[in-house]
C-alpha positions as CSV (number, residue, x, y, z in Angstrom):
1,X,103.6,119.8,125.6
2,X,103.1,120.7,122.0
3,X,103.4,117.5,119.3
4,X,104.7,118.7,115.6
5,X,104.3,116.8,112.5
6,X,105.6,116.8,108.8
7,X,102.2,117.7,106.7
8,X,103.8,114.2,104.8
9,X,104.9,112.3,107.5
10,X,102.3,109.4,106.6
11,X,102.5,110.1,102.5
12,X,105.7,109.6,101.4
13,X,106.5,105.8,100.5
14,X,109.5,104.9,102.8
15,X,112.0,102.1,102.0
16,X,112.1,98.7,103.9
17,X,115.6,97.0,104.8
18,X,116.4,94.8,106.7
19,X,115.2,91.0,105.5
20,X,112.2,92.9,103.1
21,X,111.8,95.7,100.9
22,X,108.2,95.6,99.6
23,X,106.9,97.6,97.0
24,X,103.4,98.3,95.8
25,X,103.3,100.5,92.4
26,X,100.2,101.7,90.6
27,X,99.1,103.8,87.6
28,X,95.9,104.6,86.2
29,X,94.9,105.3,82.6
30,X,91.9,107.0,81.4
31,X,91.1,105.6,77.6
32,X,89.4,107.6,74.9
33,X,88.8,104.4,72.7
34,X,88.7,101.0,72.6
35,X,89.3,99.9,69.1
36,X,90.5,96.2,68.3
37,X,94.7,96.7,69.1
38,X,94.4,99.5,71.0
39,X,97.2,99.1,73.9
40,X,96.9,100.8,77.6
41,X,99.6,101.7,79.5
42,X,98.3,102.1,83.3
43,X,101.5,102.1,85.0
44,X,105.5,101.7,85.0
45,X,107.6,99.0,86.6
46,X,110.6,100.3,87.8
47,X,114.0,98.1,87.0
48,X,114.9,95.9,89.9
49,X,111.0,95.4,90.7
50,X,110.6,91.7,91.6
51,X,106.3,91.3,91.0
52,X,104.6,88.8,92.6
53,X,101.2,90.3,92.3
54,X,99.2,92.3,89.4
55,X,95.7,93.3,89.7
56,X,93.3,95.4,87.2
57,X,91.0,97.2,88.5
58,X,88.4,98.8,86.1
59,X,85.5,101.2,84.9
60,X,82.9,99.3,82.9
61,X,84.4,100.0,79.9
62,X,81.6,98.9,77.4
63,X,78.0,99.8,78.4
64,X,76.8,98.1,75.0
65,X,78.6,94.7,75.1
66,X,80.0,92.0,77.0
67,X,82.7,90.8,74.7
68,X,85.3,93.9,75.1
69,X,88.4,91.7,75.8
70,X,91.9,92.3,76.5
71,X,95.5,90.5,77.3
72,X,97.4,91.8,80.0
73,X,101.7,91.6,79.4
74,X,104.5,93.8,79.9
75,X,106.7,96.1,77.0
76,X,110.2,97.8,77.6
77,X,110.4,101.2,77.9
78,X,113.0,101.7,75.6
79,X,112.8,98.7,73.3
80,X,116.3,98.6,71.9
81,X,117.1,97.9,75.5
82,X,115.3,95.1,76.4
83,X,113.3,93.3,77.8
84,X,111.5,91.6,74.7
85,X,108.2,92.5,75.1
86,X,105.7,89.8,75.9
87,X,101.8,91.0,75.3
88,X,100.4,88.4,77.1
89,X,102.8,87.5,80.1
90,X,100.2,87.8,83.1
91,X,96.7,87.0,81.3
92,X,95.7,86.0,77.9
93,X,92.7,87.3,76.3
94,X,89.9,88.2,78.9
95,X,86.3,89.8,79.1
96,X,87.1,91.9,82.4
97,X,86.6,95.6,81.2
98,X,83.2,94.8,80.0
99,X,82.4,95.6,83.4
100,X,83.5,97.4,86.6
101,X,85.7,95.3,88.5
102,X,88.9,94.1,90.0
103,X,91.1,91.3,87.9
104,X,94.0,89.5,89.6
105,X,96.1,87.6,87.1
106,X,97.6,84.2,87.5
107,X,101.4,84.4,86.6
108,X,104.7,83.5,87.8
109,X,106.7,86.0,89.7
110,X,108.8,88.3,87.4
111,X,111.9,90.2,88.2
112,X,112.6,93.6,85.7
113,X,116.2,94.3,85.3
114,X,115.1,97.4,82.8
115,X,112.1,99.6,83.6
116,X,108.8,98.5,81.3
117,X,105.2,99.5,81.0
118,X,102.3,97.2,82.0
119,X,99.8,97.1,78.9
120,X,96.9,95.9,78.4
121,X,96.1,95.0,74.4
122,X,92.5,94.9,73.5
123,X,91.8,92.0,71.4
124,X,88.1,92.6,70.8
125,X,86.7,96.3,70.4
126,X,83.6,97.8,72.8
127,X,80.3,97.6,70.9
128,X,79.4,100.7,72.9
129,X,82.9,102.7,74.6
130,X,82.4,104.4,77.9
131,X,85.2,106.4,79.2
132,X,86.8,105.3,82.3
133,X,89.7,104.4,84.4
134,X,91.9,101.1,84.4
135,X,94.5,101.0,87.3
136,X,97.5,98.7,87.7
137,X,98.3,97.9,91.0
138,X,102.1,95.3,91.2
139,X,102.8,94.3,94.3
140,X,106.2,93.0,94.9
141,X,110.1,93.3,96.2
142,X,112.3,96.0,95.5
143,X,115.4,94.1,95.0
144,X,117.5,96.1,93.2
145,X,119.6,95.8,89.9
146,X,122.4,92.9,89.8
């Protein structure tokens, strides 16, 4: 007896019903710079997103320095449509890209009824930039637009 597969049986994200509908997004972002205001935009947060959870995870971003810092917040997609953006929303200023890592922010959770980015805004440049990636990862409940 023969046993057949999809080549993505085990690769394509599948919804949840049923009392759950959990969701895990993530982008990564591969910066050229990192200037004083310069803002990162890892990922995208669908509308309906409920997040519970964001974590950074991170190149060392300055080989030079250990003051490299950056806020972590949220910024509609189309900004005449809302949500107001808030630069800050799930961690003020922090030293985390000055090296390789993994951040987990401290917020309460956050429901999206309009799709926005996550950015990170750098509040204090590299003294020495090193290319690299920063990923997103929100973790959360797809609940829908109401």
């Amino acid at each position: 007896m023969a046993t057949f597969k999809a080549v993505d049986l085990n690769t394509k994200p599948r919804m949840m019903g049923a009392e759950g509908n959990g969701l895990v997004i993530w982008g990564s972002v591969s910066p050229t710079a990192g200037a004083s205001g310069d803002v990162y935009y890892p990922t995208r947060i669908p509308a309906g997103m409920l997040i519970t959870q964001l974590d950074i995870v991170n190149d060392d971003l300055d080989t030079g320095g250990t003051s490299m810092s950056a806020k972590i917040g949220y910024e509609p997609v189309n900004s005449a449509d809302g949500p107001t953006a808030v630069t800050d929303y799930f961690s003020a200023t922090g030293t985390f890209l000055t090296a390789a890592g993994r951040k987990s922010c401290a917020f309460q959770p956050i429901k999206f009824e309009k799709d926005v980015y996550i950015t990170l805004t750098l509040t204090v440049a590299a003294t020495t930039f090193a290319t690299g990636a920063v990923t997103a990862i929100a973790t959360g409940q797809a609940e829908g637009i109401h």
